[in-house]
C-alpha positions in Angstrom: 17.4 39.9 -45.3 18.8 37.3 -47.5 16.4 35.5 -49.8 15.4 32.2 -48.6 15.8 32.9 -45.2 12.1 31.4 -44.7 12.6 28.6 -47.3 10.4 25.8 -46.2 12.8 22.6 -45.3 10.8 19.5 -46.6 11.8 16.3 -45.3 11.0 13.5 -43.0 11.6 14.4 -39.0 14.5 12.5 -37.8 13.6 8.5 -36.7 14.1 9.4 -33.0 11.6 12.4 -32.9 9.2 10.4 -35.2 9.1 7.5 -32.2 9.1 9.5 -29.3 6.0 11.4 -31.0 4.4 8.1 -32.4 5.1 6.7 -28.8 3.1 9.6 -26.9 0.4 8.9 -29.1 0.1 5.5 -28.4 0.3 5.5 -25.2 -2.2 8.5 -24.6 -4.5 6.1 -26.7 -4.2 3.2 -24.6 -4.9 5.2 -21.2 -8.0 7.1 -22.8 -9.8 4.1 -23.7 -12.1 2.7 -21.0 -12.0 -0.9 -21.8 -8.4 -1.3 -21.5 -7.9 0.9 -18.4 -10.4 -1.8 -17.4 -7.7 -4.6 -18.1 -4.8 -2.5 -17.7 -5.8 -0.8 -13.9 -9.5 -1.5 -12.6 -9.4 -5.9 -12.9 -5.6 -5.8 -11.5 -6.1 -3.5 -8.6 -9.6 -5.1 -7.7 -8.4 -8.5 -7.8 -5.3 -7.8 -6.0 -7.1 -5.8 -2.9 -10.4 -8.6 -2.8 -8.4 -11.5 -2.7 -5.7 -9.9 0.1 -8.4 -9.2 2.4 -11.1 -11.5 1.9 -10.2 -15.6 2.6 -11.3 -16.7 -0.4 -8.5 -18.8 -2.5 -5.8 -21.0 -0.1 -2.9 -19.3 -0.9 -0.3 -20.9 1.5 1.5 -20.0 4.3 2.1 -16.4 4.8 0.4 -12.9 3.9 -2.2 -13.6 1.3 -0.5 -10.2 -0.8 2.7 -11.5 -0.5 1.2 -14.7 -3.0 -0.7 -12.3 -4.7 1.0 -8.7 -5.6 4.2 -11.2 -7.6 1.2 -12.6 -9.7 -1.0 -9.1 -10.0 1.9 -7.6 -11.7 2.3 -10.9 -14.0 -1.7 -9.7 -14.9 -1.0 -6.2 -15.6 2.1 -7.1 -18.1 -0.7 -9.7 -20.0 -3.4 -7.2 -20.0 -1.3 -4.7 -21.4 1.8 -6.3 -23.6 -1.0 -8.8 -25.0 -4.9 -8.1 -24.4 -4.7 -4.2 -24.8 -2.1 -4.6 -27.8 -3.5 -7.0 -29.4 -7.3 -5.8 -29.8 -5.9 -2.2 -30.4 -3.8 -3.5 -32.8 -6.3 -5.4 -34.5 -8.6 -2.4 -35.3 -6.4 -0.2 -36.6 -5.1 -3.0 -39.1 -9.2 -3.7 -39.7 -9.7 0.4 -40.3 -6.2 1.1 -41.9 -4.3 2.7 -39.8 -1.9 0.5 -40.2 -1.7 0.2 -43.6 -1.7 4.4 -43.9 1.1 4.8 -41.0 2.5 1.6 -43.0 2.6 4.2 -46.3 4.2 7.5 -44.0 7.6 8.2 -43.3 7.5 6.7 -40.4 9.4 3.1 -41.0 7.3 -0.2 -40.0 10.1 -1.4 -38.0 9.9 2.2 -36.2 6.2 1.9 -35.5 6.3 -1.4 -33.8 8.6 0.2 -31.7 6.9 3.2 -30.8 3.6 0.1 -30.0 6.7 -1.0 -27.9 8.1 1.4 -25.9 3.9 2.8 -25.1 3.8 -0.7 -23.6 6.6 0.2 -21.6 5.6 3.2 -20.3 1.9 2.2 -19.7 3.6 -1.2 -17.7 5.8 1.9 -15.7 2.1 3.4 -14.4 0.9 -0.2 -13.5 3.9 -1.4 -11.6 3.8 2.0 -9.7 0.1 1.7 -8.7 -0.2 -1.9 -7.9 2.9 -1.7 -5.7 1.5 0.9 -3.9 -1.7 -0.5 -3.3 0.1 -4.2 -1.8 2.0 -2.1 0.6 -0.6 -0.3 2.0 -2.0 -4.1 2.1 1.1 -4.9 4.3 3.4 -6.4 1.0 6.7 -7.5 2.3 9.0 -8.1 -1.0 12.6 -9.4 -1.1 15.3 -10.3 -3.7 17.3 -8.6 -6.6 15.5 -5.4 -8.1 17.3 -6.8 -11.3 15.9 -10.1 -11.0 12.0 -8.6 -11.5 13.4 -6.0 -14.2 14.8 -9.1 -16.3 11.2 -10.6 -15.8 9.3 -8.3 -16.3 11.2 -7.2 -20.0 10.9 -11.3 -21.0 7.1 -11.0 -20.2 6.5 -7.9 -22.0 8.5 -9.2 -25.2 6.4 -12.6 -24.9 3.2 -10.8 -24.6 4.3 -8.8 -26.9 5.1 -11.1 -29.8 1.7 -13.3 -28.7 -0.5 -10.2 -29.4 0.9 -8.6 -32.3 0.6 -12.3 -33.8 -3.1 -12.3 -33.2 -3.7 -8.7 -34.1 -1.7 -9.3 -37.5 -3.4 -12.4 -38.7 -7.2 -13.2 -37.6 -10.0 -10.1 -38.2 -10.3 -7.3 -35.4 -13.8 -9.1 -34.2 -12.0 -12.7 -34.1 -9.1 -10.5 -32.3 -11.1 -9.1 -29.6 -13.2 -11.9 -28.3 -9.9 -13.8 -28.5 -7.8 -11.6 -26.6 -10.6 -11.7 -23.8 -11.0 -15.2 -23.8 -7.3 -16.2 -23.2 -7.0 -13.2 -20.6 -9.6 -15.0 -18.4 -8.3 -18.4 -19.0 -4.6 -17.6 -17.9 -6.0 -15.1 -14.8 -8.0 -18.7 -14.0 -5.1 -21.2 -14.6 -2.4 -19.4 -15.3 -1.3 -19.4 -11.1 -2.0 -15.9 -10.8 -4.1 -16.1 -8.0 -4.7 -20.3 -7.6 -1.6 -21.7 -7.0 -0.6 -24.2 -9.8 -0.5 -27.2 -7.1 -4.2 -27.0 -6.9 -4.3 -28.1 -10.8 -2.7 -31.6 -9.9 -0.8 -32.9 -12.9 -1.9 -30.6 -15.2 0.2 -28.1 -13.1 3.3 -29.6 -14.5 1.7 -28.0 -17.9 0.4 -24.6 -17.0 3.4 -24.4 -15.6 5.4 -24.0 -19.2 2.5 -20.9 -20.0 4.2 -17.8 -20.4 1.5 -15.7 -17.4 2.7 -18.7 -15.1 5.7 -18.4 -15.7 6.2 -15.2 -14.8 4.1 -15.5 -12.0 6.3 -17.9 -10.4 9.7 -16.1 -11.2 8.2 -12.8 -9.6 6.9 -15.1 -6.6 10.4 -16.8 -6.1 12.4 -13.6 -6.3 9.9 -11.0 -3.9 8.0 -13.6 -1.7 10.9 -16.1 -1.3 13.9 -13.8 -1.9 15.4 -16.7 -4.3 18.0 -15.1 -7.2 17.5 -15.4 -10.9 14.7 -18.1 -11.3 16.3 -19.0 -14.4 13.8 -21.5 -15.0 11.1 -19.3 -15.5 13.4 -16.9 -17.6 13.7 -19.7 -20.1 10.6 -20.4 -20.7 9.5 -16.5 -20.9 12.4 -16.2 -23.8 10.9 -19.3 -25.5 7.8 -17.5 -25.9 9.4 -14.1 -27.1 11.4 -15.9 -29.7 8.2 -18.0 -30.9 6.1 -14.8 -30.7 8.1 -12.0 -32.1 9.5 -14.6 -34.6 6.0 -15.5 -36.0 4.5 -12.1 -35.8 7.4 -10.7 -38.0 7.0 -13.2 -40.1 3.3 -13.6 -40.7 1.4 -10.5 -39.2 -0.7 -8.8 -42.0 -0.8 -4.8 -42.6 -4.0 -5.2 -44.2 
């Protein structure tokens, strides 16, 4: 046996292995905690099965869940991409996590990706649940499969951007009753289950809010079977830009 056949091999894992391993711990961290499998699973799914069987809010002509499951999956990507991010986010910057990951091999840019791509993933589990819950509620979708991908990616990187700008610059308290605030205030006005017409004029501006945007693309393509609602994309990739822009450039590891 040659000598240094055991030599120890110090050294940084390669980038890939360090996200894919930073990635399965955030995203294991954002299932186990109750409050946001609450906003992530619980609120979506209830909300989706109350309001398809019980004639509560005027939803229009048609199946209640076809109004309803486009906008439901709008909620999820919020809850997750934005609420969950955001107030997990801001504890770990409030405890220094941040700042300690911030300090490992593991490169900034690399973590926010790994935030990323749990996002992802946890947005995977949603989708699969909630559309399995509208069709056993009778959901009848159309239009392009691409279409929703596109818009569904544009709401997670505008949700994104919105979080990680909170989480990086007010304290983790501040973050938190924030995050729930504007959660409720979009699921109330943000056309997810009232239709903006039922705002009047002030429809014309919910209307340019990321949630309702979304909405209303995912409503045009599966209820009405419309193509790209390029519209809505626009003012999804608005946000992103604003978002990600201002959290890169003013979010706080400490």
């Amino acid at each position: 046996m040659s000598a240094g056949t055991y030599a120890p091999k110090p050294g940084a894992a390669p980038v890939g292995r360090m996200i894919a391993a930073q990635t399965a711990l955030e995203t294991r961290m954002l299932l186990r905690n109750g409050e946001q499998l609450l906003l992530t699973v619980i609120i979506p799914s209830l909300l989706l099965v109350l309001f398809s069987t019980v004639d509560v809010v005027d939803t229009g002509d048609g199946e209640a869940v076809d109004f309803l499951a486009p906008g439901v999956l709008a909620l999820a990507v919020m809850s997750t991409a934005f609420t969950g991010q955001a107030i997990a986010t801001g504890f770990e910057r409030r405890y220094g996590v941040l700042k300690r990951l911030g300090a490992s091999p593991l490169p900034r840019w690399a973590l926010m990706t790994a935030k990323t791509l749990a996002v992802l993933v946890t947005e995977v589990l949603q989708v699969v649940l909630l559309t399995a819950i509208a069709f056993g509620l009778g959901w009848s979708p159309h239009g392009s499969p691409l279409a929703v991908l596109l818009l569904l990616v544009l709401g997670t990187a505008a949700f994104s951007g919105l979080g990680l700008l909170m989480a990086g610059t007010l304290k983790a308290e501040a973050t938190l009753a924030a995050a729930n605030l504007v959660f409720l205030l979009l699921l109330v006005g943000g056309g997810v289950i009232v239709p903006l017409e039922k705002f009047g004029a002030a429809g014309d501006v919910l209307a340019l809010l990321p949630i309702s945007a979304l909405s209303d693309g995912l409503r045009d393509v599966l209820r009405n079977g419309a193509g790209m609602p390029w519209a809505d994309a626009a003012v999804l990739a608005v946000w992103a830009v604003l978002g990600l822009g201002a959290a890169a450039r003013f979010f706080r590891w400490e």
